[in-house]
N, C-alpha and C positions, 0 to 999 in steps of 0.2 A: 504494500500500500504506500501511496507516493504521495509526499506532500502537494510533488511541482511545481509551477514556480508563478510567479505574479508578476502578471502583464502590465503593460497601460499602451495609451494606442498610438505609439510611435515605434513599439517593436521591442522596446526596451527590455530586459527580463532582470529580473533578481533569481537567482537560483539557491533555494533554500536546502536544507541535509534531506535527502529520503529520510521517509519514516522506517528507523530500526524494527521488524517485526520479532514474534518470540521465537521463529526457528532461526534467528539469524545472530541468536544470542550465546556466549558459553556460559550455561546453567551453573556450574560451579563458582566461577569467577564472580555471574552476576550477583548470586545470592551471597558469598564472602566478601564484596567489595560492598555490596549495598549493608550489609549489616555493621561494616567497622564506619562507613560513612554515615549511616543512618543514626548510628549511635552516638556520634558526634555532632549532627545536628541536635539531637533531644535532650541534649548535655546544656549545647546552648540557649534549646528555650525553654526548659525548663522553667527558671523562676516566673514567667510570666503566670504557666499555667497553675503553681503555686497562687501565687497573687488571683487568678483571674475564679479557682475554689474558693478561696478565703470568704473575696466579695461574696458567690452566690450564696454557702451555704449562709452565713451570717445576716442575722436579723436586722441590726441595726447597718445604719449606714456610716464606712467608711472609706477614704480613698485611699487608691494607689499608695501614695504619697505616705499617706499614714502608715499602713498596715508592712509597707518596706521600709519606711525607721524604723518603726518598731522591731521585727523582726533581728534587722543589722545591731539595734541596741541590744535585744534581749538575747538573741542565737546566734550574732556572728552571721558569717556567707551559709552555712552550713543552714540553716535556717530555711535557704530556698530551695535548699535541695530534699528536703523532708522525701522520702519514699522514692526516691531516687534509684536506688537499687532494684527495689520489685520492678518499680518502671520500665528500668534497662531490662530486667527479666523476661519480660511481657514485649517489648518492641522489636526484638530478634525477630521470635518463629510469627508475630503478629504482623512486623512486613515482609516477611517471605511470603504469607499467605497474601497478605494485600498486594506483591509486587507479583507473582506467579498467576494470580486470579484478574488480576487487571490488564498485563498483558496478555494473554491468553483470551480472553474474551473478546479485546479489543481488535486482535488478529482475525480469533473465527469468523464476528461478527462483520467487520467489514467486508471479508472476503465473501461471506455466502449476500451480503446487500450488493456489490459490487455484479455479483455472478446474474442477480437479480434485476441487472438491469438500472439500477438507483444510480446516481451519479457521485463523482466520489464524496464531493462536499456532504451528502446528505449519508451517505454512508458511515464516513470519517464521525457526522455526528451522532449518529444514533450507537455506533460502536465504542464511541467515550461515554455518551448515558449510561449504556448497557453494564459495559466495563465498570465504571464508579459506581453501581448499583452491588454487583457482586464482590467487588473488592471489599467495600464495605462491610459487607455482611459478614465473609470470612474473616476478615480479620477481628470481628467484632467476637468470635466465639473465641478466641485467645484472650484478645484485649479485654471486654467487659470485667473478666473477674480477676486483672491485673489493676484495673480502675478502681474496683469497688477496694481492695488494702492499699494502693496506694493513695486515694485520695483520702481516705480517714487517717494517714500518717501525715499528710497535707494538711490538715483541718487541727493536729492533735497543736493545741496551742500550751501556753505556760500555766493553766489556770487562770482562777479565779473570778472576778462576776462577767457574769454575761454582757454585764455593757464593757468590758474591757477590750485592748483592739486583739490582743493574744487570746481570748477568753478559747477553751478546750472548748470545741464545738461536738465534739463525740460524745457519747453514753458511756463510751469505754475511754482506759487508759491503754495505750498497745507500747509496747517498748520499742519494737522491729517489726519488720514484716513477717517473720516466724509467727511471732507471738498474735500480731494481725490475723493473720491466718487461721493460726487454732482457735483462736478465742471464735473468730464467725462459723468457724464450724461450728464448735459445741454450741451456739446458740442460735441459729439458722441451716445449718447441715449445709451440704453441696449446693442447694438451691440459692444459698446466703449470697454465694459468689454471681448470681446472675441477677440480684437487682439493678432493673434500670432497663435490663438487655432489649424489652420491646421497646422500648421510648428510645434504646440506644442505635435500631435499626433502623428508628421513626427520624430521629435526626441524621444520621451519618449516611443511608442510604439515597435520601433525596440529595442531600448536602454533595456528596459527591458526584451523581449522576451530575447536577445542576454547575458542578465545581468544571469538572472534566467538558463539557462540552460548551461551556463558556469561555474555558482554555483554548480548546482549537480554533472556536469562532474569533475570539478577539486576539489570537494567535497568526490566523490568516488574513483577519484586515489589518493589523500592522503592517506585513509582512506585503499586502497588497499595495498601504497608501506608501511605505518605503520604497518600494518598484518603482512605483509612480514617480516619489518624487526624485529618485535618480538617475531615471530617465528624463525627467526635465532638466535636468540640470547638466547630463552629457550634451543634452542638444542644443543647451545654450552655450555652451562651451566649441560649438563646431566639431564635434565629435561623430558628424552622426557614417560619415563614409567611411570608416575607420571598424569594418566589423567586431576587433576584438573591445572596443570599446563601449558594445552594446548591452553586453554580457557584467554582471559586477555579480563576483560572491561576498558574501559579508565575514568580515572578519567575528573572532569570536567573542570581543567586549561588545557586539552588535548584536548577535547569538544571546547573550547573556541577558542585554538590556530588555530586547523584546519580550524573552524569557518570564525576566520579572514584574516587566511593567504588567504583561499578561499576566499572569499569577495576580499578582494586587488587587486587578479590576475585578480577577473570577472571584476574590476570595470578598473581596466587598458586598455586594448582595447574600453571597449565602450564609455570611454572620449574621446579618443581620436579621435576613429569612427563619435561623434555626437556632436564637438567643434564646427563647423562653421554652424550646424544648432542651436545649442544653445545661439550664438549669436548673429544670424541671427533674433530668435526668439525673445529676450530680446532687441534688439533696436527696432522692429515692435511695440513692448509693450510698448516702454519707450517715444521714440523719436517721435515730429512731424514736418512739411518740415511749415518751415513760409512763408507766401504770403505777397505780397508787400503791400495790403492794412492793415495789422496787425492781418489778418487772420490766422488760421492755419490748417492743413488737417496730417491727418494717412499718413506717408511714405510708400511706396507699395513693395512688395517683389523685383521687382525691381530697385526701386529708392535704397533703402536698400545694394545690392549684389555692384551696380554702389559705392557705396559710399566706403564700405569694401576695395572694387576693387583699389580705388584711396588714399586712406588709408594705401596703403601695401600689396593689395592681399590677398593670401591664408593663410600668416604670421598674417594678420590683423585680421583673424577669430579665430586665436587660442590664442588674448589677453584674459588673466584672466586663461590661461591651468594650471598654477600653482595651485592656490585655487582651482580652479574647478576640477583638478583630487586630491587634498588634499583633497576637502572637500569630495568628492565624496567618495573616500578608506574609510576616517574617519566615513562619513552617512555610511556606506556599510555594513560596522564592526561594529559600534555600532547597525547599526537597523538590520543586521541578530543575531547577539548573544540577543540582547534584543529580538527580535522576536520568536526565538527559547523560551530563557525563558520564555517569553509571553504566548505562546504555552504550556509550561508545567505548569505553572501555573494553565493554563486554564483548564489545561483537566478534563472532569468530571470522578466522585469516578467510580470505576471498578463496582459497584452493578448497577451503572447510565445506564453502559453502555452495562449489561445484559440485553436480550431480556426477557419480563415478558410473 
């Protein structure tokens, strides 16, 4: 499946990278390269997503600002890294399945729309839907119950009252993610681990589909209005009888920029679109409702919305919209340019990829 390349009507062409397909990749390499990479992105964004729990689960209202002094006075850097380790645990085999399941779909699917006669734009789109639909999902059966202990290690504050900006937001105290761990089992069993999981399909499957196919469309009219405008500009320049002069590839700081600017634009609407289901989800995850005999039970989707509701409404679901569409552009841009690189990396030698 081929990107191709973007015209304007002087003849002009920009010639962009073919599209790397999954049989065109070394399965070993992609998935050890993507993991020591990928681990390195979620290193660096980390404190966001720190910061961007705090807000949701917590009642009262504070910012950024606040709850990151706080932290640097009371824990040091160490502080934003709460649950850091289960994280990294859960983000391995959780993007192999997101990066195996995403390419793979994205491959079949364009190829049997393609075969179908569909042109390739509308191919290319419905095979990034398709794709970001499934990716999501599978990685969501790893990830979900790497969420639910890490984000209550995220949450576990310094004590004391509840209107404090540290204040423990858990029922429980957990030392480590061990201790996270067994404790939800003995009092929720195996099932403990998958709070959230349908609210967590509800956001991340749309979010993605809507992510992915927002990428390749404002992916290819950059890539179109850049054609354009440097084809306008060879032909101001008297260039135009000069064949090799028609032709321009883009270097890779050009690569990179489109890259991210795209990423930014995809990731702005669907924060905004899947704010109050991603808070929704992170308190079902986080939070439980105490009973009077010092018992405690799972909050229910609507005990959860009643509470948001009385909190502040619709305003109450989009605590943490800061970090979370920061982190979100920042994740977006680093893991589609790293992914692309990933991808070239990977590809096998051209003899590989001859039929013998």
């Amino acid at each position: 499946m081929s990107l191709g390349t973007a015209e304007d009507e002087s003849g002009s062409e920009i010639h962009i990278p073919a599209e790397i397909d999954w049989h065109m990749l070394d399965k070993s390499k992609f998935f050890f390269l993507g993991a020591a990479l990928f681990s390195g992105v979620s290193c660096a964004l980390y404190p966001m997503v720190v910061l961007k729990t705090r807000q949701q689960v917590s009642s009262s209202r504070f910012s950024c600002l606040n709850i990151s002094c706080a932290i640097l006075r009371h824990e040091g850097l160490r502080g934003f890294y709460k649950g850091f380790g289960t994280s990294l645990m859960g983000t391995i085999p959780a993007r192999a399945l997101y990066m195996a399941s995403l390419e793979i779909t994205k491959s079949n699917v364009a190829t049997a729309f393609l075969q179908f006669g569909f042109s390739e734009t509308t191919a290319v789109a419905v095979a990034n839907a398709a794709a970001g639909v499934t990716s999501a999902m599978a990685a969501q059966l790893v990830w979900t119950p790497i969420d639910v202990v890490s984000q209550r290690l995220m949450v576990q504050g310094s004590g004391g009252s509840k209107t404090t900006v540290l204040a423990n937001l858990n029922s429980e105290n957990y030392r480590n993610g061990f201790d996270a761990f067994r404790k939800i089992m003995c009092a929720d069993g195996a099932i403990g681990f998958y709070r959230g999981f349908g609210i967590s399909i509800l956001t991340y499957a749309p979010s993605n589909a809507v992510w992915w196919t927002s990428y390749s469309m404002v992916h290819r009219l950059i890539w179109g209005a850049f054609g354009s405008y440097m084809g306008n500009n060879n032909g101001r320049k008297g260039n135009e009888k000069n064949d090799s002069n028609k032709y321009s590839r883009p270097d890779s700081k050009a690569m990179v920029a489109v890259q991210g600017l795209s990423a930014v634009m995809a990731s702005g609407v669907s924060a905004i679109v899947t704010m109050p289901l991603d808070t929704i989800k992170t308190r079902l995850q986080v939070l439980d409702l105490e009973e009077g005999n010092g018992r405690r039970r799972p909050l229910t989707f609507v005990q959860t919305v009643r509470n948001l509701v009385k909190e502040g409404g619709l305003l109450a679901c989009y605590r943490g919209l800061g970090p979370r569409w920061a982190s979100m552009s920042m994740s977006a841009t680093t893991m589609i340019t790293t992914y692309e690189f990933l991808k070239r990396m990977s590809t096998k030698n051209q003899e590989d990829l001859t039929p013998s």
